[in-house]
C-alpha positions as CSV (number, residue, x, y, z in Angstrom):
1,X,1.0,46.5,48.3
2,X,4.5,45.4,47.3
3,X,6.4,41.9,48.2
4,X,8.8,44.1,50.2
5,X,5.7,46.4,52.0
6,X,4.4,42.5,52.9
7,X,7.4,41.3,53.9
8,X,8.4,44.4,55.8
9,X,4.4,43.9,57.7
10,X,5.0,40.1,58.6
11,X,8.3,41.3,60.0
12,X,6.9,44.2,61.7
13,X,4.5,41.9,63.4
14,X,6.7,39.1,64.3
15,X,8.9,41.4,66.1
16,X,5.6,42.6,68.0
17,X,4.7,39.2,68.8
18,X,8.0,38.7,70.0
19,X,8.4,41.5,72.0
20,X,5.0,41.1,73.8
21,X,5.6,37.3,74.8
22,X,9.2,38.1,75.7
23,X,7.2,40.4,77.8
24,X,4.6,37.9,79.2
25,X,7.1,35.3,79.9
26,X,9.1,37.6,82.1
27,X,6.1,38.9,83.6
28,X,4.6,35.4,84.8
29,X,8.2,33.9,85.0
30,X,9.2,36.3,87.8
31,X,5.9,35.9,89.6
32,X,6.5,31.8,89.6
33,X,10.1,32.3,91.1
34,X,8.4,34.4,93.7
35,X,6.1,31.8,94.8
36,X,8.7,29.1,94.5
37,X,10.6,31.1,97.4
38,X,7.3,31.7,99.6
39,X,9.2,32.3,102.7
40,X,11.8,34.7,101.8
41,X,8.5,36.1,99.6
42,X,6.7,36.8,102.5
43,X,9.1,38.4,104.9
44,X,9.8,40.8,102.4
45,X,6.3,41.7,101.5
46,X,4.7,42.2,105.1
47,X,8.5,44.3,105.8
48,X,7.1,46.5,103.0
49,X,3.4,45.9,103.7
50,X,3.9,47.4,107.3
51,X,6.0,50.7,106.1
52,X,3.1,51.2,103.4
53,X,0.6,50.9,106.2
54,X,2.3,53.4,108.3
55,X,2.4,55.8,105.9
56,X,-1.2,55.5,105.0
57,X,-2.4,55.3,108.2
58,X,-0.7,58.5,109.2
59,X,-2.5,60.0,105.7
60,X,-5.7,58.7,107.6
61,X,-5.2,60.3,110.7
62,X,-4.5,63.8,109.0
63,X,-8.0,63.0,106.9
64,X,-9.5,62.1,110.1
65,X,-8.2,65.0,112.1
66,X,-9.6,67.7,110.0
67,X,-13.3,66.1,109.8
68,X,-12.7,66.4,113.5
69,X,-12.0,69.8,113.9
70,X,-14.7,70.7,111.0
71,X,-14.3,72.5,107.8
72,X,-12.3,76.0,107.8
73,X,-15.8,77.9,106.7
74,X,-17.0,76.9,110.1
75,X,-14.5,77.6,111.7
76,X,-15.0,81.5,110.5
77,X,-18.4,82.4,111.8
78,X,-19.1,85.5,112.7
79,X,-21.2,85.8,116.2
80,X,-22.6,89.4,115.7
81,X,-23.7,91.6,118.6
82,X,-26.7,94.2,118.1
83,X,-26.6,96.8,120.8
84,X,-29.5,97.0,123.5
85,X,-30.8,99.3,122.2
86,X,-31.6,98.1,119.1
87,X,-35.4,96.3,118.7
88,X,-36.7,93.5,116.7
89,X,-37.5,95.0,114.2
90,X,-34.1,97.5,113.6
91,X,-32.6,93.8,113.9
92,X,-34.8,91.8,111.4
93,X,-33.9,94.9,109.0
94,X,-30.0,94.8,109.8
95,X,-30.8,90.8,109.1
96,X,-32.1,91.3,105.8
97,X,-29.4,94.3,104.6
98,X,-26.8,91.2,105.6
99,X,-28.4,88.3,103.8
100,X,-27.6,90.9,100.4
101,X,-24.0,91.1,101.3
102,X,-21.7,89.4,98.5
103,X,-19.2,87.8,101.2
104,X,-22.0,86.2,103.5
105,X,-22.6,82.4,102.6
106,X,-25.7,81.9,105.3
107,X,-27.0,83.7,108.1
108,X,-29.0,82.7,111.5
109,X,-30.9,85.1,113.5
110,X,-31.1,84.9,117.5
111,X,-33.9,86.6,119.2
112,X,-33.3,88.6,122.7
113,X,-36.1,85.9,123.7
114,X,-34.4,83.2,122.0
115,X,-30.9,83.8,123.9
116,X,-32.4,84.3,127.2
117,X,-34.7,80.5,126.6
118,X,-31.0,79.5,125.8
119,X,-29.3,81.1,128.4
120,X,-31.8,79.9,131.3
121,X,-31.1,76.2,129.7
122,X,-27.6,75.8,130.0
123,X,-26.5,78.5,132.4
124,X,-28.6,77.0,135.2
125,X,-29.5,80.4,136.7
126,X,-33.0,80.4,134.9
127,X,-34.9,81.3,138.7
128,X,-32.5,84.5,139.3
129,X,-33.2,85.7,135.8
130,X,-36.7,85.6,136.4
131,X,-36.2,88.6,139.1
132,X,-34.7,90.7,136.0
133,X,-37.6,92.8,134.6
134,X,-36.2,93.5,131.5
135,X,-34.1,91.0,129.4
136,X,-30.4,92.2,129.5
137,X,-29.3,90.0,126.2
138,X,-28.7,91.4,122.8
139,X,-29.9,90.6,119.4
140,X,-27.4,88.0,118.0
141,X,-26.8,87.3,114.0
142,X,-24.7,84.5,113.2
143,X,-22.4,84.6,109.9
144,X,-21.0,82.3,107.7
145,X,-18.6,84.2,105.1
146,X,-18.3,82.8,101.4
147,X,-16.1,80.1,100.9
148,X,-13.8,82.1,98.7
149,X,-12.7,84.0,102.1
150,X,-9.7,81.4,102.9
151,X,-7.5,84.2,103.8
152,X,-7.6,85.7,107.8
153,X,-7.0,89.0,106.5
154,X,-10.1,88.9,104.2
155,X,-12.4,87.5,106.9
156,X,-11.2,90.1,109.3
157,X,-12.0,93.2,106.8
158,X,-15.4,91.5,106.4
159,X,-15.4,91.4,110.3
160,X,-14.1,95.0,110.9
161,X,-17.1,95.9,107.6
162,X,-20.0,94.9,109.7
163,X,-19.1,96.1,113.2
164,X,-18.7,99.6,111.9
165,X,-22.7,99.3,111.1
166,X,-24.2,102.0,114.0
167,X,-26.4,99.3,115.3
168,X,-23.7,96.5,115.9
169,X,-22.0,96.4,118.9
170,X,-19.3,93.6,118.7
171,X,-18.5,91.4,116.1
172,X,-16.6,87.8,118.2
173,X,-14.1,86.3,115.9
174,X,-11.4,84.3,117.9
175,X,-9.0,84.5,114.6
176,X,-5.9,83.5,117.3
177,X,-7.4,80.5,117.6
178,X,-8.3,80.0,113.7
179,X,-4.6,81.1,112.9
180,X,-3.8,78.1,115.2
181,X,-6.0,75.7,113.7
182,X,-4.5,76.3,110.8
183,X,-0.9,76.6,111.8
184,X,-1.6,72.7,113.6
185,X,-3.4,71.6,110.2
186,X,-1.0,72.5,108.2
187,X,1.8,71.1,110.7
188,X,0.2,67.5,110.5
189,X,0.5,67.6,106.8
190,X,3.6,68.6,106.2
191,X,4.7,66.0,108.4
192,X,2.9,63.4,107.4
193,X,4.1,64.6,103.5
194,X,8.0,64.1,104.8
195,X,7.5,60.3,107.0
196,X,5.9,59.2,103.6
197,X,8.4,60.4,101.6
198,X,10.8,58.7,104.3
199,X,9.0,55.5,104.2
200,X,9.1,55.4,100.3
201,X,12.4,55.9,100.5
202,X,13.0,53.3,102.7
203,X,11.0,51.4,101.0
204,X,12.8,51.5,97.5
205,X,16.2,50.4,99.5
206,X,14.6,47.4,101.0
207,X,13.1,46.8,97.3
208,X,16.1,47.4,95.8
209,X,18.2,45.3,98.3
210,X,16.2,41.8,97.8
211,X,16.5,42.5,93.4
212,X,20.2,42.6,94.3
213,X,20.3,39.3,96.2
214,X,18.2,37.5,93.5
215,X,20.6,39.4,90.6
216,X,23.7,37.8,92.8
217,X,21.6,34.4,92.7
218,X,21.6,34.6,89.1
219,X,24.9,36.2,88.4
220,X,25.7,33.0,85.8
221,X,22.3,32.8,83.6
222,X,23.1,36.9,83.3
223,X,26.2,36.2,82.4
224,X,25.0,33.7,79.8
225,X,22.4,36.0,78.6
226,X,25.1,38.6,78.1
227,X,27.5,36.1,75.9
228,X,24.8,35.8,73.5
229,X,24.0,38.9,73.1
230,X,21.2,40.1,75.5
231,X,20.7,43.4,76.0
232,X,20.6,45.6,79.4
233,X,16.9,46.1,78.9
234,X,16.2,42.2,78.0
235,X,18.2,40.9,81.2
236,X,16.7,43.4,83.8
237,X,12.9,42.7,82.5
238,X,12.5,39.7,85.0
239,X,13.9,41.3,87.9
240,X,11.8,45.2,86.9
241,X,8.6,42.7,87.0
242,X,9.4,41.2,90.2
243,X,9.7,44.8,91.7
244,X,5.8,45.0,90.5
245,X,4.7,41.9,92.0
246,X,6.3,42.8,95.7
247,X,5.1,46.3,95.8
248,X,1.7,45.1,94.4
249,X,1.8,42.3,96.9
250,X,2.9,44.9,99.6
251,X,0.8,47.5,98.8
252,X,-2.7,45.0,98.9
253,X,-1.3,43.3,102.2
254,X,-1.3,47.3,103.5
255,X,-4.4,48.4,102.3
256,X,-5.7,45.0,104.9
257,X,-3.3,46.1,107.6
258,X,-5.1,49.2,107.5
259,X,-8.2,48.1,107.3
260,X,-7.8,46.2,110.5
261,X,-6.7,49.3,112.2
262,X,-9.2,51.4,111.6
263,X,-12.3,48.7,112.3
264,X,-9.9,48.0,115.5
265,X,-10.4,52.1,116.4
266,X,-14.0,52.6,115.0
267,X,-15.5,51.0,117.9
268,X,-13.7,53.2,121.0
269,X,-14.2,56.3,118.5
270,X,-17.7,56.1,117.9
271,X,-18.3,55.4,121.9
272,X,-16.2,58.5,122.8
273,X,-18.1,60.5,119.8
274,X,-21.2,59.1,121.5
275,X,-20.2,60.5,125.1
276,X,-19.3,64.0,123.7
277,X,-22.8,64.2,122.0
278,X,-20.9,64.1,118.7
279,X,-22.1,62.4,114.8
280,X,-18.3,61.9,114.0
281,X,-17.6,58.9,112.0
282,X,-14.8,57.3,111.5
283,X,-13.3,58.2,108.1
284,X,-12.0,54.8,105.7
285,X,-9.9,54.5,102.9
286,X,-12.6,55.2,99.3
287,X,-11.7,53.7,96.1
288,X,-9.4,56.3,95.1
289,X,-7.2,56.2,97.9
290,X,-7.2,52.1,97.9
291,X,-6.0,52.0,94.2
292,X,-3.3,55.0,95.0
293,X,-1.8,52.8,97.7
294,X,-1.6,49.9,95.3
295,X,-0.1,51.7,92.2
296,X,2.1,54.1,94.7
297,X,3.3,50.3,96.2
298,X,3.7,48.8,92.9
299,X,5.9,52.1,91.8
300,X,7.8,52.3,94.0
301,X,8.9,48.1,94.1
302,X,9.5,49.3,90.0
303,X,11.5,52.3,91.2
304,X,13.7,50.0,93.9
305,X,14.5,47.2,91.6
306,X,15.5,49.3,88.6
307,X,17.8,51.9,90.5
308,X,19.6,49.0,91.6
309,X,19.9,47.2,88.4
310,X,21.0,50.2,86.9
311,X,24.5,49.8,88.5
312,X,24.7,46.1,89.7
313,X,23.9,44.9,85.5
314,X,27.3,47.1,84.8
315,X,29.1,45.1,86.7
316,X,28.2,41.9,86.0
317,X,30.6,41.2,82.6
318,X,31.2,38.4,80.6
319,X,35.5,37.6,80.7
């Protein structure tokens, strides 16, 4: 290696070590000037804290909703109707030709007997249909399509497929009521996509707002910086990191806000689940959607104090 190749490595490496503590020094400088300020700080963060919350609580209650309602594959059984006519063993046949069918996820096969035990149970007329000498109920096959069926067309041709079998009378498929599931579902999160993006928004401004106040506060060591020769992207480094340090502030105090939320609801949800007979269990933040709150926070605190230096370091020149 050459004097000029060494010289031109213990350059390149000064300038490295230079660029990282320049780095390091803004990045712990601008969290000390935060906590020398705790009040002003603070209002800021739980301002932000709380629109972070909303939005993630109303992500929550979308995530919530659809546990609630179940999964769109249940939501598309298929309640089969054999005729009268047809026996048990025409319908343990018919069963067996449907559990080959390519579409059909599971199946689950309901006796005349079975329905009429059923019937007896919850209809509360079990002593009248004792007087019935035959049993009047139809053999019943239950049918889950494939997942790959998303589409209400495609379930319906599977529908229209097997009631055209001579030995089924009705297939039931309320697809109004799916189409509405659906329609609502989709409705939640759509608006839930556009009061987050609202929030973010909002929370950029208020971002971008206090960097402007502590840029003013500071107008004369910019200025100084700028007489020597500072560059835009050396000047703004403090004030980009302490846009990181409130949204990552904001976005942890959120993640507890909404923790606090949803152990305050857990306990009146699981005693109404409870009451309706019901397993549902209230749905938390997981470690994915923790650390997406806190790096969406800590963005978008980057995002607001950048946008505003962008402009406000332009006008800020040395006479």
């Amino acid at each position: 290696m050459t004097k000029a190749q060494v010289k031109n490595n213990i350059g390149f490496k000064d300038k490295l070590h230079a660029y990282l503590f320049s780095h390091l020094h803004a990045f712990f400088s601008s969290l000390g000037r935060l906590v020398a300020s705790p009040v002003s700080s603070i209002m800021t963060v739980i301002v932000l804290a709380v629109a972070i919350a909303l939005a993630a609580s109303f992500y929550m209650v979308v995530a919530n909703a659809k546990q609630l309602t179940g999964s769109i594959e249940a939501s598309n059984q298929l309640s089969v109707f054999l005729k009268a006519s047809v026996n048990e063993q025409q319908g343990r046949e018919f069963f067996r030709e449907l559990q080959q069918h390519s579409n059909i996820q599971s199946l689950s096969y309901i006796s005349k007997q079975q329905a009429l035990q059923e019937f007896k149970a919850q209809s509360g007329f079990g002593a009248v249909l004792e007087i019935l000498s035959d049993n009047p109920l139809p053999i019943v096959i239950q049918a889950l399509p494939k997942d790959s069926l998303k589409d209400n067309f495609e379930i319906k041709a599977l529908a229209t497929e097997i009631g055209n079998h001579p030995q089924v009378d009705v297939v039931q498929l309320d697809m109004d009521w799916l189409r509405r599931l659906q329609a609502i579902m989709q409705m939640l999160g759509r608006g839930v996509m556009l009061i987050n993006a609202l929030l973010a928004i909002a929370v950029i401004f208020i971002t971008g707002n206090t960097i402007r106040l502590e840029l003013q506060n500071r107008k004369d060591e910019v200025l100084i910086a700028k007489l020597v020769g500072a560059t835009h992207a050396f000047v703004q480094r403090p004030f980009i990191y302490t846009g990181f340090w409130i949204g990552l502030a904001a976005g942890l105090c959120a993640w507890l806000i909404l923790l606090v939320l949803l152990w305050t609801m857990q306990g009146p949800v699981e005693q109404l689940s409870l009451l309706y007979h019901s397993q549902f269990d209230l749905l938390f933040p997981n470690l994915l959607e923790t650390l997406t709150i806190i790096f969406s926070s800590s963005l978008l605190g980057v995002l607001g104090a950048w946008s505003v230096l962008l402009h406000q370091l332009n006008l800020i020149k040395p006479q």
